[in-house]
Structures are given as C-alpha cells and as structure tokens.
mmCIF file of the N, C-alpha and C atoms, coordinates in Angstrom:
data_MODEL
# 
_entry.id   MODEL 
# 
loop_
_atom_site.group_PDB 
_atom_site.id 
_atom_site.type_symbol 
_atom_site.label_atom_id 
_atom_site.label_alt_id 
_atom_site.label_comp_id 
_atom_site.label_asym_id 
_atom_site.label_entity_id 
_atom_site.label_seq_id 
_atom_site.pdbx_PDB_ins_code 
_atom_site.Cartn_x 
_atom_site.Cartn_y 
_atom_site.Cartn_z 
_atom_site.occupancy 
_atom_site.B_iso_or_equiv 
_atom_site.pdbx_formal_charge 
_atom_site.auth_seq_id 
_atom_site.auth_comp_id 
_atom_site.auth_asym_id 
_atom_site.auth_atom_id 
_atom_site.pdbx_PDB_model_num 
ATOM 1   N N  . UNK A 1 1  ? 0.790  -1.189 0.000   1.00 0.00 ? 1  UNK A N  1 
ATOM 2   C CA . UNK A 1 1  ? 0.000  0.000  0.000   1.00 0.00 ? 1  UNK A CA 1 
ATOM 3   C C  . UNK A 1 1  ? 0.842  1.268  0.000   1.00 0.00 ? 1  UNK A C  1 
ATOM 4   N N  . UNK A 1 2  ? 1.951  1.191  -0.505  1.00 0.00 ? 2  UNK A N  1 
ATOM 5   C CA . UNK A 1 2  ? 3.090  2.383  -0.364  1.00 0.00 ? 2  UNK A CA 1 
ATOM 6   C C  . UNK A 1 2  ? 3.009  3.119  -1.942  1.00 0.00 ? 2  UNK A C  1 
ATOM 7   N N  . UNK A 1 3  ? 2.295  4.243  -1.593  1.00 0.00 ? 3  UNK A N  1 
ATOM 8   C CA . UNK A 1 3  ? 1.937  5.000  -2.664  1.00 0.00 ? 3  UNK A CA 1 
ATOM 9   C C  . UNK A 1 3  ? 3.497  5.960  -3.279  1.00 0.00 ? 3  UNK A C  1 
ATOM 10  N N  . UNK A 1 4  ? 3.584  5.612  -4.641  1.00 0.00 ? 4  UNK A N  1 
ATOM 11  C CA . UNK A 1 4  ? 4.765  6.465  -5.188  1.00 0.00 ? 4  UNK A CA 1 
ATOM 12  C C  . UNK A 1 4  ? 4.463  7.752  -5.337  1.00 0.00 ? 4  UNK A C  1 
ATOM 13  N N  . UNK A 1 5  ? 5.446  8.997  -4.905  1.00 0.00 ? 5  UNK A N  1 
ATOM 14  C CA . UNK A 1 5  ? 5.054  9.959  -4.679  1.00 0.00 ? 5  UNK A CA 1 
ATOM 15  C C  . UNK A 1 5  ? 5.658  10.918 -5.584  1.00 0.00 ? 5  UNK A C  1 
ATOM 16  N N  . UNK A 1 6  ? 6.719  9.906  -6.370  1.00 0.00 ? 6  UNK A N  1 
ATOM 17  C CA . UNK A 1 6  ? 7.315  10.698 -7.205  1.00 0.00 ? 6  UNK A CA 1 
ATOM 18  C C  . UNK A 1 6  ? 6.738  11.367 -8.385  1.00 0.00 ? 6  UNK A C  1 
ATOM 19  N N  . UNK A 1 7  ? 5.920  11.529 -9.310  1.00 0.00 ? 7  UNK A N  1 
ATOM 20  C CA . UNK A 1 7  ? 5.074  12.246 -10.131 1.00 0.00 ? 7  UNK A CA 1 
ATOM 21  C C  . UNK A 1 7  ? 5.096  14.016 -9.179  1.00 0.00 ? 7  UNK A C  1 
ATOM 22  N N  . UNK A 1 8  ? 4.535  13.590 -7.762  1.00 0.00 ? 8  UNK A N  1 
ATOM 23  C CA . UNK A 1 8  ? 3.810  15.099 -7.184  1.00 0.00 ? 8  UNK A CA 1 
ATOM 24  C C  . UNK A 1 8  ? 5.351  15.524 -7.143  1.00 0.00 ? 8  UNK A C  1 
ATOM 25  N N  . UNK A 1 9  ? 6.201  14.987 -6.137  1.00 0.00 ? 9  UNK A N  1 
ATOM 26  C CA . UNK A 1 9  ? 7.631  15.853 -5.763  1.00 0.00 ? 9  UNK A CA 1 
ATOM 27  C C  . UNK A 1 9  ? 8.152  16.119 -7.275  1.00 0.00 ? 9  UNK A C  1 
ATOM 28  N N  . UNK A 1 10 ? 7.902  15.618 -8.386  1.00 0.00 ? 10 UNK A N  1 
ATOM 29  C CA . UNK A 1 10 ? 8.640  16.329 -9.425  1.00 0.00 ? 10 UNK A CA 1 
ATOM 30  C C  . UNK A 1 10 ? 7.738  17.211 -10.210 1.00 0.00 ? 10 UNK A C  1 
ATOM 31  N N  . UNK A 1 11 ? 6.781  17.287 -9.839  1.00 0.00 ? 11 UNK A N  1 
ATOM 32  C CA . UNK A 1 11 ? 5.370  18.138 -10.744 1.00 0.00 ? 11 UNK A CA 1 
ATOM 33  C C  . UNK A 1 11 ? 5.544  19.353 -9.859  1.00 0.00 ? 11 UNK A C  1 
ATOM 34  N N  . UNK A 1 12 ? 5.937  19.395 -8.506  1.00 0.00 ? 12 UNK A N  1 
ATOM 35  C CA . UNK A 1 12 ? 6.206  20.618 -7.319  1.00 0.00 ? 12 UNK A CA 1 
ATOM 36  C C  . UNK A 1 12 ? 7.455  20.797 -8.000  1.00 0.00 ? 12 UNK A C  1 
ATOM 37  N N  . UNK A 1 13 ? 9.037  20.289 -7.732  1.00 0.00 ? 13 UNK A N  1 
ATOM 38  C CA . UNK A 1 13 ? 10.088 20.613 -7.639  1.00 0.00 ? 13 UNK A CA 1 
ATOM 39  C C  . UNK A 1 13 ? 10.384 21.117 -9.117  1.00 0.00 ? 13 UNK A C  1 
ATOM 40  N N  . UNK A 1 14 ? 9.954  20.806 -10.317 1.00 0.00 ? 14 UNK A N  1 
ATOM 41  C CA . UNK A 1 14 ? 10.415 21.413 -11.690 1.00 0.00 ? 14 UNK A CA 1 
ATOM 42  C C  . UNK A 1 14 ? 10.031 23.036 -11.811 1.00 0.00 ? 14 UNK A C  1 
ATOM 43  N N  . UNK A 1 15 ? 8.554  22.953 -11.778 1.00 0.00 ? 15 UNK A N  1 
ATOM 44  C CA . UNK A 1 15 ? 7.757  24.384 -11.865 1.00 0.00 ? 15 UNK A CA 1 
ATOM 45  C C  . UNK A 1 15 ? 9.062  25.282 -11.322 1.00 0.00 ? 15 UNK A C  1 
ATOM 46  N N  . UNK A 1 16 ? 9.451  25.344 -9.768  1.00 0.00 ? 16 UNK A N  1 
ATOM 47  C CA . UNK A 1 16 ? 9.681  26.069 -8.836  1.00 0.00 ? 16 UNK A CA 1 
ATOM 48  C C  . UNK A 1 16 ? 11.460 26.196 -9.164  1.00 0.00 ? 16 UNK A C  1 
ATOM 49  N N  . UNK A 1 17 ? 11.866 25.306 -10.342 1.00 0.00 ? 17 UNK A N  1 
ATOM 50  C CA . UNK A 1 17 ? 13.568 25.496 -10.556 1.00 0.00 ? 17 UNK A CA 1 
ATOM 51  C C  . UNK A 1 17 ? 13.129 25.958 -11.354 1.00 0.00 ? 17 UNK A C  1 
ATOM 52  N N  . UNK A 1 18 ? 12.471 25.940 -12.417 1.00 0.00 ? 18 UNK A N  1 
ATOM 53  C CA . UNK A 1 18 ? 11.726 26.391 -14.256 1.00 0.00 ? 18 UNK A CA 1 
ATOM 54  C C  . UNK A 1 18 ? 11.985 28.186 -13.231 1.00 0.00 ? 18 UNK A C  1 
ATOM 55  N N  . UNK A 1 19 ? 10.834 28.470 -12.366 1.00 0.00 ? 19 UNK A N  1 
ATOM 56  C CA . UNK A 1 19 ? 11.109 29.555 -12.305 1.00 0.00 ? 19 UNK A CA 1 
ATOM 57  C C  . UNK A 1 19 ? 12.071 30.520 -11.190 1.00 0.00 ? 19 UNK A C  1 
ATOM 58  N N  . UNK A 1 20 ? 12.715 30.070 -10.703 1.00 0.00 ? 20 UNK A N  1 
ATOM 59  C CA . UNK A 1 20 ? 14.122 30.449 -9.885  1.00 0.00 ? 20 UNK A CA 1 
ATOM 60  C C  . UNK A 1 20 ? 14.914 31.050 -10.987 1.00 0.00 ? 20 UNK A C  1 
ATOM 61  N N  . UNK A 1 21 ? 15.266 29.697 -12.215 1.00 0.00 ? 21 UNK A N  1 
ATOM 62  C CA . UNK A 1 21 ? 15.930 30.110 -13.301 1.00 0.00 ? 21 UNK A CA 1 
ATOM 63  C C  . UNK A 1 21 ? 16.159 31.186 -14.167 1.00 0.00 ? 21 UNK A C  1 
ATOM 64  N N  . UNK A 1 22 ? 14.229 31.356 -14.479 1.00 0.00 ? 22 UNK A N  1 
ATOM 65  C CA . UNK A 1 22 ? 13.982 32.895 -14.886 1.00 0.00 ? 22 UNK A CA 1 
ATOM 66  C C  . UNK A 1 22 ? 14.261 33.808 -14.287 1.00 0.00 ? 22 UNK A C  1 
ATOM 67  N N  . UNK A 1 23 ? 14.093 33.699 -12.826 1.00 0.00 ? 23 UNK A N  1 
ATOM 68  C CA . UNK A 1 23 ? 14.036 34.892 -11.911 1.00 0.00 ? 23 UNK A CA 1 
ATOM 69  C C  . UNK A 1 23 ? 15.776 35.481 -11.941 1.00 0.00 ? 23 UNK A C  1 
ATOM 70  N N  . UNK A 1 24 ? 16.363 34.314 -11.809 1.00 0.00 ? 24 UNK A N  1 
ATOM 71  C CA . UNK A 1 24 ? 17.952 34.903 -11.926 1.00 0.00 ? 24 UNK A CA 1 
ATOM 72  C C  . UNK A 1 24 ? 18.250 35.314 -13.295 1.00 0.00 ? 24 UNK A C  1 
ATOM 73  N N  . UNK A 1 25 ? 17.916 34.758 -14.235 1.00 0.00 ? 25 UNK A N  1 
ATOM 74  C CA . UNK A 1 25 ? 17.931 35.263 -15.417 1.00 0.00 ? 25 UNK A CA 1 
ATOM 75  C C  . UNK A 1 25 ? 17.722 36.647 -15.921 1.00 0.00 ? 25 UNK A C  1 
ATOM 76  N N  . UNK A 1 26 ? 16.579 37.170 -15.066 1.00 0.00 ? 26 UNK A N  1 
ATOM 77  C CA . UNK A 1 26 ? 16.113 38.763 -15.428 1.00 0.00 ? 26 UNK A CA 1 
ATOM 78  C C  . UNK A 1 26 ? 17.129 39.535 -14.528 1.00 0.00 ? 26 UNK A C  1 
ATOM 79  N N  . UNK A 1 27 ? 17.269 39.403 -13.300 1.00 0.00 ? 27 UNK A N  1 
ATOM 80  C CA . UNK A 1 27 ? 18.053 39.877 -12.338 1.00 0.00 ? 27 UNK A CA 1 
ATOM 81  C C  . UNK A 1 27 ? 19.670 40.180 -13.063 1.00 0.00 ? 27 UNK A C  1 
ATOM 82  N N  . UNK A 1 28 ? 19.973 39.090 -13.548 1.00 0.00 ? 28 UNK A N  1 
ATOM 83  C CA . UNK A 1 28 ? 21.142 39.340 -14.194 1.00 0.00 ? 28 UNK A CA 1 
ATOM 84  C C  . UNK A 1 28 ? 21.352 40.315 -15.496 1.00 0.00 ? 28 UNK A C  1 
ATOM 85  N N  . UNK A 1 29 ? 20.021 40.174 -16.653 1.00 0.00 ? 29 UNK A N  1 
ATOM 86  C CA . UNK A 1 29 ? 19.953 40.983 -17.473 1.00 0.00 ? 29 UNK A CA 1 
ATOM 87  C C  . UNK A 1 29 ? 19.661 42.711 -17.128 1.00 0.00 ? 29 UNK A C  1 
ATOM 88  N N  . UNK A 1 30 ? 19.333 42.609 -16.193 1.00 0.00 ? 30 UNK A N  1 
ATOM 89  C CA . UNK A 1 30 ? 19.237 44.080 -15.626 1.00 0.00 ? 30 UNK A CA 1 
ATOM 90  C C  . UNK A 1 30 ? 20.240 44.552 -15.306 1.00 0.00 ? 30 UNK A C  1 
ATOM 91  N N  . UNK A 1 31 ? 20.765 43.920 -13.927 1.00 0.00 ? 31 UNK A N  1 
ATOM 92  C CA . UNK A 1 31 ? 22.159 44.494 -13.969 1.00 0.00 ? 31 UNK A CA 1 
ATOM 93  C C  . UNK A 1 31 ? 23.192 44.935 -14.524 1.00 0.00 ? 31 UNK A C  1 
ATOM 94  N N  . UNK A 1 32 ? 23.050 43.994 -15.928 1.00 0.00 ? 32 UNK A N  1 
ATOM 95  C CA . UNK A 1 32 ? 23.618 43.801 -17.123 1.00 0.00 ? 32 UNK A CA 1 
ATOM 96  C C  . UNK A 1 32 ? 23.958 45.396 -17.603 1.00 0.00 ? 32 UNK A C  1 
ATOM 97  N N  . UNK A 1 33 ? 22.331 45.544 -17.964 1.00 0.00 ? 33 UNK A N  1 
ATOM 98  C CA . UNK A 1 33 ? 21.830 46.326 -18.849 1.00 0.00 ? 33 UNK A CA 1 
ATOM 99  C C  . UNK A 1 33 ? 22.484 47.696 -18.180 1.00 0.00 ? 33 UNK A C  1 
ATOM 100 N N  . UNK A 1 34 ? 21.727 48.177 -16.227 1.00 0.00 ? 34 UNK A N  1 
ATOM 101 C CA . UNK A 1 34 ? 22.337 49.571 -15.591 1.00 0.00 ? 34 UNK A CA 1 
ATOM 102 C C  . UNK A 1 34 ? 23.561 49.539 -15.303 1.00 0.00 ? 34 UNK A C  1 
ATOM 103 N N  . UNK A 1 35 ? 24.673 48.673 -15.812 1.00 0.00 ? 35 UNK A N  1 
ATOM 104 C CA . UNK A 1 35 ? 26.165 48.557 -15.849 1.00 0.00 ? 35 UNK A CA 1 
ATOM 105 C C  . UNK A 1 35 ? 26.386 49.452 -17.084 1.00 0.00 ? 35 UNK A C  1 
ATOM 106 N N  . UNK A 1 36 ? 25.992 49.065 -17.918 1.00 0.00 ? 36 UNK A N  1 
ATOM 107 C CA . UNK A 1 36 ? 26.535 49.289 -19.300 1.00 0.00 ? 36 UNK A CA 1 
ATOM 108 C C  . UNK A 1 36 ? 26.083 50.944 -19.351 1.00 0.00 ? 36 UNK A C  1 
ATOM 109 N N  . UNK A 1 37 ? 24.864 51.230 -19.256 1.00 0.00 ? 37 UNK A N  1 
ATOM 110 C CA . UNK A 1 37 ? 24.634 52.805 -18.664 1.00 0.00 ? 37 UNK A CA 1 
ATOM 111 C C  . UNK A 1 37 ? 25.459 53.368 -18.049 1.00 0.00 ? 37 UNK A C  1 
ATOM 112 N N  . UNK A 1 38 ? 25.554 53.652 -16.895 1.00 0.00 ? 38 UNK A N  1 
ATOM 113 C CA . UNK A 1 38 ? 26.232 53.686 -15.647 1.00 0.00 ? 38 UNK A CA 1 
ATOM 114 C C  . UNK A 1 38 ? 28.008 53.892 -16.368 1.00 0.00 ? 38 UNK A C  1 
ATOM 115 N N  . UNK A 1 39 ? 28.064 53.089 -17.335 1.00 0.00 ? 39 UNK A N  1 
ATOM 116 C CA . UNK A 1 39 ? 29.861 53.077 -18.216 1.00 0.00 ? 39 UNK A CA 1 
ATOM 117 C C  . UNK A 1 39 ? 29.908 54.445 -19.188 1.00 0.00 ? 39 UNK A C  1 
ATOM 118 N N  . UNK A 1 40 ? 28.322 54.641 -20.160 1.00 0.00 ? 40 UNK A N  1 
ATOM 119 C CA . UNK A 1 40 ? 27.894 55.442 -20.446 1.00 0.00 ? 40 UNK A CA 1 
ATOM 120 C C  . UNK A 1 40 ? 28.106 56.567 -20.155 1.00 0.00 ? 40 UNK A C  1 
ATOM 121 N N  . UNK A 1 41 ? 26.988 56.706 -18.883 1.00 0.00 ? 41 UNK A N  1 
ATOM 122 C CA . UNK A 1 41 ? 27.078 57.970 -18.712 1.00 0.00 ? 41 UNK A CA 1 
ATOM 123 C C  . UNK A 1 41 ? 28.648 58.635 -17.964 1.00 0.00 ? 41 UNK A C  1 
ATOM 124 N N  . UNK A 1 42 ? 29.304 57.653 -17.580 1.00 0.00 ? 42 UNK A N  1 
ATOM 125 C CA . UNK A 1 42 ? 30.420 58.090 -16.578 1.00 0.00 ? 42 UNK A CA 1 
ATOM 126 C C  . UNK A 1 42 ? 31.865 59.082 -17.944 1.00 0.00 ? 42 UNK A C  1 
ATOM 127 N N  . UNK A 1 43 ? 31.007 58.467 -19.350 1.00 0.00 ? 43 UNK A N  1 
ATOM 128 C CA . UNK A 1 43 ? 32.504 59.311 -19.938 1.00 0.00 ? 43 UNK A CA 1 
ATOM 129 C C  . UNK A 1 43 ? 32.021 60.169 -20.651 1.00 0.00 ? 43 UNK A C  1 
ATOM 130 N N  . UNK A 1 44 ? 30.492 60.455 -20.564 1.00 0.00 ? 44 UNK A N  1 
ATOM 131 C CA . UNK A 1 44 ? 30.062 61.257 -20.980 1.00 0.00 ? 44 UNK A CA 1 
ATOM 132 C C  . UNK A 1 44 ? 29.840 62.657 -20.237 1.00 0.00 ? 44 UNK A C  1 
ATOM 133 N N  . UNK A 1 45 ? 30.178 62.467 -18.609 1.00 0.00 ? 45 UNK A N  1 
ATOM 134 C CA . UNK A 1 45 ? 30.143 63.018 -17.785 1.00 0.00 ? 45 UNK A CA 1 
ATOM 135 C C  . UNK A 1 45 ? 31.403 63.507 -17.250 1.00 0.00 ? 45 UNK A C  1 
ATOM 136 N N  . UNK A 1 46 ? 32.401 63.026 -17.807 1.00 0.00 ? 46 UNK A N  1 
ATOM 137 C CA . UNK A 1 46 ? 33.930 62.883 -17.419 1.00 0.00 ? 46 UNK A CA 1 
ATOM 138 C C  . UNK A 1 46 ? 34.708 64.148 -17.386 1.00 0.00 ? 46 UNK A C  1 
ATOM 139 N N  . UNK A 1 47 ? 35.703 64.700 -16.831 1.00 0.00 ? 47 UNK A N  1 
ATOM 140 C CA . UNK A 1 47 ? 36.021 65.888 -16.805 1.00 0.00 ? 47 UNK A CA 1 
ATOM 141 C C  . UNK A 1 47 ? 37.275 66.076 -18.149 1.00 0.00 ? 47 UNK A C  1 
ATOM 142 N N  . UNK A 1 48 ? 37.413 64.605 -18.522 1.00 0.00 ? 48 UNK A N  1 
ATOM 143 C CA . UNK A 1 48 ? 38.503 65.230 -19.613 1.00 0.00 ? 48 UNK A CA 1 
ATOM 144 C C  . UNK A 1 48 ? 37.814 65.675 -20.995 1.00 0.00 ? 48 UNK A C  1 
ATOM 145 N N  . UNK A 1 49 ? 37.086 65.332 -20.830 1.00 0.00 ? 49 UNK A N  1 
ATOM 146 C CA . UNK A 1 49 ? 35.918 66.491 -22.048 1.00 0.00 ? 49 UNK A CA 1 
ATOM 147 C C  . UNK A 1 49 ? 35.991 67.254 -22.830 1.00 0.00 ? 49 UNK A C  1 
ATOM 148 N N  . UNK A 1 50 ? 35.960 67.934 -23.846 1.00 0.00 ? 50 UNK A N  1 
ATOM 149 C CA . UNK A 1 50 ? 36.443 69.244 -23.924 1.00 0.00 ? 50 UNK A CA 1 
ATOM 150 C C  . UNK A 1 50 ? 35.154 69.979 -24.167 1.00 0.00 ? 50 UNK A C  1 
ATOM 151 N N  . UNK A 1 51 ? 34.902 71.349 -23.738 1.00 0.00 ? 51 UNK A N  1 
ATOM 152 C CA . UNK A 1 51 ? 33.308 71.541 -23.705 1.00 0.00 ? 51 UNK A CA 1 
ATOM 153 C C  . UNK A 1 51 ? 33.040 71.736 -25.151 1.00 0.00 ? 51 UNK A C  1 
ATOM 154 N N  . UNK A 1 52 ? 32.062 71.712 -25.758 1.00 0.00 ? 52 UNK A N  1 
ATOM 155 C CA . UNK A 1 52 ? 31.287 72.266 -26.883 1.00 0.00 ? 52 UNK A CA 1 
ATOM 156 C C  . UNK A 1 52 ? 32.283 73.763 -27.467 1.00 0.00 ? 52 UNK A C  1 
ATOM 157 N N  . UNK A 1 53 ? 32.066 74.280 -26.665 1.00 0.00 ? 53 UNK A N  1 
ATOM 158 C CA . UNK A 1 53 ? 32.237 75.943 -26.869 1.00 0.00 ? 53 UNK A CA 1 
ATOM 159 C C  . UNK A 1 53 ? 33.715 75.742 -27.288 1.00 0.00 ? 53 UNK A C  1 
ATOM 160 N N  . UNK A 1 54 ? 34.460 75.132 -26.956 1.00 0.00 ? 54 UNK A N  1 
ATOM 161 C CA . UNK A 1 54 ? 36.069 75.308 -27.537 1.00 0.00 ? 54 UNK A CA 1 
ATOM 162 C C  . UNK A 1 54 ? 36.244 74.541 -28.666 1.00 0.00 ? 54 UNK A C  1 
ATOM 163 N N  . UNK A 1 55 ? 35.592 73.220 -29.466 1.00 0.00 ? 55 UNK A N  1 
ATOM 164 C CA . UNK A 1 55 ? 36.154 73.249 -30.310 1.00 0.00 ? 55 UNK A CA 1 
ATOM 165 C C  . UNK A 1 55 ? 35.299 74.035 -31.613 1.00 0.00 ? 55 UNK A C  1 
ATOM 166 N N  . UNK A 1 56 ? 36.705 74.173 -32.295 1.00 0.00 ? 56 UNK A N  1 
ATOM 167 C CA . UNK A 1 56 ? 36.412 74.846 -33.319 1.00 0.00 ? 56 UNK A CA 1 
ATOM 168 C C  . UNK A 1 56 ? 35.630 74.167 -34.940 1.00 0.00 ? 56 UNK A C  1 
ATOM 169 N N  . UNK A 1 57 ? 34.116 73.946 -35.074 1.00 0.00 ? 57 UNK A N  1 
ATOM 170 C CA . UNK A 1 57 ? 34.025 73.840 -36.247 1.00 0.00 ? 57 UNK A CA 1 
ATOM 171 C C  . UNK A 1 57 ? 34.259 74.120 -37.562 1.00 0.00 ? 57 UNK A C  1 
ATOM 172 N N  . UNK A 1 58 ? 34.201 75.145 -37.794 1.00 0.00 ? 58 UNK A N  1 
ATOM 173 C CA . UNK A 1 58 ? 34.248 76.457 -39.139 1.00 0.00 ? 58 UNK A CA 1 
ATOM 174 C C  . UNK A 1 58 ? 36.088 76.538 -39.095 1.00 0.00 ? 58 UNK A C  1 
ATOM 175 N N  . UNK A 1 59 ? 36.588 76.216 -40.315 1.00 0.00 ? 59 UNK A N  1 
ATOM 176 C CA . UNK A 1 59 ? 37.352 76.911 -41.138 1.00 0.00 ? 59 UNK A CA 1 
ATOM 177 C C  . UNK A 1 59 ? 37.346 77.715 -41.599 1.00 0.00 ? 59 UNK A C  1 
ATOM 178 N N  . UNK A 1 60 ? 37.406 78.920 -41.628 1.00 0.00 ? 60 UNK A N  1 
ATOM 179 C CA . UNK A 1 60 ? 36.791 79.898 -42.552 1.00 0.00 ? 60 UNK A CA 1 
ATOM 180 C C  . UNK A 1 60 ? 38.460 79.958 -43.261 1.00 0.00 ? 60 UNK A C  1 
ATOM 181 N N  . UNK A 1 61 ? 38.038 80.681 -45.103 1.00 0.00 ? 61 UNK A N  1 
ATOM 182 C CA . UNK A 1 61 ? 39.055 80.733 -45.911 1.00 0.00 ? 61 UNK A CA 1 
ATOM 183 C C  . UNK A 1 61 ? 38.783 82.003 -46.624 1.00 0.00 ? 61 UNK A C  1 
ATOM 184 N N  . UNK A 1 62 ? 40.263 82.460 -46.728 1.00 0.00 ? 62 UNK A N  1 
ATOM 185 C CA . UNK A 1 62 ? 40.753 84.064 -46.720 1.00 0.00 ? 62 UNK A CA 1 
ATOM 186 C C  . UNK A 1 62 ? 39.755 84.261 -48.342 1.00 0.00 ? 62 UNK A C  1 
ATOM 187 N N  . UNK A 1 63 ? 39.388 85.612 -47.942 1.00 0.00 ? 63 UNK A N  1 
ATOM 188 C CA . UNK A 1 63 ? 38.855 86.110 -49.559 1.00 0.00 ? 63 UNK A CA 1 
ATOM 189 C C  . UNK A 1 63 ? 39.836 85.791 -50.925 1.00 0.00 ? 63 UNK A C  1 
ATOM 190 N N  . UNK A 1 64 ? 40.875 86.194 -50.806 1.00 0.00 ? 64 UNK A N  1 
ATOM 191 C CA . UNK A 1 64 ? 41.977 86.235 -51.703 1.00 0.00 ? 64 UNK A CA 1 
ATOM 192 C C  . UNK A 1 64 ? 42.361 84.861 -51.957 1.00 0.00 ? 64 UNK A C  1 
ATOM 193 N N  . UNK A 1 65 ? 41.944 83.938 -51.268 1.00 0.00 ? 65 UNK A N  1 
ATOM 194 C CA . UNK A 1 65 ? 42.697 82.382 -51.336 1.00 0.00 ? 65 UNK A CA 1 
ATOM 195 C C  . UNK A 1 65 ? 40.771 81.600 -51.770 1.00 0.00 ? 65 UNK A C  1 
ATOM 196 N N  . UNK A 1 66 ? 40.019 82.342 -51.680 1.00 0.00 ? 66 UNK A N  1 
ATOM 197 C CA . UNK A 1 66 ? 38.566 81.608 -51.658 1.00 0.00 ? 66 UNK A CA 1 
ATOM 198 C C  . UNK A 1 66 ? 38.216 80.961 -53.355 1.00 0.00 ? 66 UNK A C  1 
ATOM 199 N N  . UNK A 1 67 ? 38.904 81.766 -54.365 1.00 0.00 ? 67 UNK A N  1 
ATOM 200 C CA . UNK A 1 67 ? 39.067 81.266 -55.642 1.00 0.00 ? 67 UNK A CA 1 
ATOM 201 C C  . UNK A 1 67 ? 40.052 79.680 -56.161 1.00 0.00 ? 67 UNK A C  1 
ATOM 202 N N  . UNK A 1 68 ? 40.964 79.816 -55.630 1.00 0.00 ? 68 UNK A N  1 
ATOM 203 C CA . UNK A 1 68 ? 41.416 78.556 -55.341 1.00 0.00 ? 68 UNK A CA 1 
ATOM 204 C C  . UNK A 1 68 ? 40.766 77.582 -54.737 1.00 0.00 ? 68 UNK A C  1 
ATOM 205 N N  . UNK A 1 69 ? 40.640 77.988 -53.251 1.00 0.00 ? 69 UNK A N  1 
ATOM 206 C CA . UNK A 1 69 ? 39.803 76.827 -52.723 1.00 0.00 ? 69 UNK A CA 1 
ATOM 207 C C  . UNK A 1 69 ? 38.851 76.182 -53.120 1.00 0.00 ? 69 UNK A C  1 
ATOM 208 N N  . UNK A 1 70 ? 37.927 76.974 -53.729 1.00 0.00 ? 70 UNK A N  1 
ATOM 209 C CA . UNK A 1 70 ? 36.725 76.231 -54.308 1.00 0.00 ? 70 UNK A CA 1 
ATOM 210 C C  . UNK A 1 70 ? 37.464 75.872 -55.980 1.00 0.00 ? 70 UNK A C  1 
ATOM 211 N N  . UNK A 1 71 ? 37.947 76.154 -56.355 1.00 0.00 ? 71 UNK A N  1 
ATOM 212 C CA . UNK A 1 71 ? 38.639 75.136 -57.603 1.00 0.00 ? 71 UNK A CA 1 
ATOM 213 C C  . UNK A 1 71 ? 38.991 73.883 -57.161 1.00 0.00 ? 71 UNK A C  1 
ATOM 214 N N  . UNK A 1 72 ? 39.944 73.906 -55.670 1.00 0.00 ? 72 UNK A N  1 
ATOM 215 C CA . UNK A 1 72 ? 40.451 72.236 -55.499 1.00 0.00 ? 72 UNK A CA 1 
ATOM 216 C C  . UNK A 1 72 ? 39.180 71.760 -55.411 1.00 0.00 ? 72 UNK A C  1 
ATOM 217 N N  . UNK A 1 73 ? 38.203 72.229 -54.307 1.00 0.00 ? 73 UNK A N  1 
ATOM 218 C CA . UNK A 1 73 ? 37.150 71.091 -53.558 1.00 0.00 ? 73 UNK A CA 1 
ATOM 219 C C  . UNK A 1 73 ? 36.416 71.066 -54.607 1.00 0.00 ? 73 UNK A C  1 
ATOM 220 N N  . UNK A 1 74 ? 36.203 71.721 -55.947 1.00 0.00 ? 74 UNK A N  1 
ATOM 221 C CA . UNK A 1 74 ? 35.111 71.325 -57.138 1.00 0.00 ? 74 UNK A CA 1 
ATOM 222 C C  . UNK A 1 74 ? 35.482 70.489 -57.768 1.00 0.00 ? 74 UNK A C  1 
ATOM 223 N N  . UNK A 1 75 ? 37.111 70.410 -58.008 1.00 0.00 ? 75 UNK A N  1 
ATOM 224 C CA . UNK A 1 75 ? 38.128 69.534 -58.854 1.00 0.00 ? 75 UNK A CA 1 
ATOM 225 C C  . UNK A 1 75 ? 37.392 67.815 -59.125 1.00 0.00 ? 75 UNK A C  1 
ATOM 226 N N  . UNK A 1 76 ? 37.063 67.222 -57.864 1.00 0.00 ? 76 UNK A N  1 
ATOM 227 C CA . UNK A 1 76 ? 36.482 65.905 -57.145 1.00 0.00 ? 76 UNK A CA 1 
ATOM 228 C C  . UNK A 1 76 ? 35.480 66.265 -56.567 1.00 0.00 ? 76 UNK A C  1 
ATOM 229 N N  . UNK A 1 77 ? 34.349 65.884 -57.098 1.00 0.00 ? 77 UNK A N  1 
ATOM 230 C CA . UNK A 1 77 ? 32.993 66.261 -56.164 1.00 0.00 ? 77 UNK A CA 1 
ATOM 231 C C  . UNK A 1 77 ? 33.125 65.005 -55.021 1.00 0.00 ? 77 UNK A C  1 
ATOM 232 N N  . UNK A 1 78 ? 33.345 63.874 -55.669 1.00 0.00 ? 78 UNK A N  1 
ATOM 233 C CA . UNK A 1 78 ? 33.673 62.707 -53.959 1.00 0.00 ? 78 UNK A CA 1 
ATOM 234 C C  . UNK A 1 78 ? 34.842 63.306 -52.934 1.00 0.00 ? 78 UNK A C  1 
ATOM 235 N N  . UNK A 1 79 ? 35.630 64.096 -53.622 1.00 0.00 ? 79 UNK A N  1 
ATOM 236 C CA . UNK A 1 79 ? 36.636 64.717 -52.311 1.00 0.00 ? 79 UNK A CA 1 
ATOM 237 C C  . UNK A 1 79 ? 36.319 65.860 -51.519 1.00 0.00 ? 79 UNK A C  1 
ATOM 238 N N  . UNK A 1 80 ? 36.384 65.859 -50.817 1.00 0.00 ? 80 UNK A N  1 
ATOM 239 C CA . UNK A 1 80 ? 35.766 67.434 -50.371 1.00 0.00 ? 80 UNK A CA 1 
ATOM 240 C C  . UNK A 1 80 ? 36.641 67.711 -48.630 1.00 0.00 ? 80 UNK A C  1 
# 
C-alpha cells in the first residue's frame, strides 16, 4: 500500500527550478543592462571632455585664397 510519490515531488520541484531560473535570469539581465549605462554615462560626464564651446568647427578661408579653394574642392565632387 506504499503510494509512489514521485510524479507530485517532481510536478512541485520542476515548476519552482523552471522559475528560480527565470528569476535569476532577469536579475542578471538588468544588472547587465544599468552597468553598461552607468559606463555610459560616466565618460560622458567625465572631466577630460572638452566643452562644446572650444572646439572649433568652421574653417573659414581668406577672400583672396577663396578662388582657389573652391577650384580644389570642385576639382572631385567625392573629395571634399
């Protein structure tokens, strides 16, 4: 009369590893994820920087030299 019990202890014990598994699974992808931010923002925030305001975009080119210049950069329209 010794009833096998194994069906219930593994119908309980799978579910409950199935979801432990997930649970560490997300836990880890998160962390993951506010690491990689966190790396982000730290060199974007960084003091060796140089601000906006100092570098220089614009070349500007002398009147007297502006006839040339636009001869080379027309020379090759792919070069510029």
């Amino acid at each position: 009369m010794n009833q096998d019990n194994t069906p219930i202890i593994l119908g309980v014990i799978i579910p409950i590893v199935l979801i432990a598994i997930l649970f560490i699974t997300v836990i880890f992808i998160r962390r993951r994820r506010s690491a990689g931010r966190k790396a982000t923002d730290s060199r974007t925030n960084d003091n060796m920087s140089l601000p906006d305001s100092v570098i220089e975009t614009s070349r500007p080119v002398r009147i007297e030299n502006f006839s040339n210049h636009y001869r080379i950069m027309s020379a090759d329209s792919d070069f510029r």
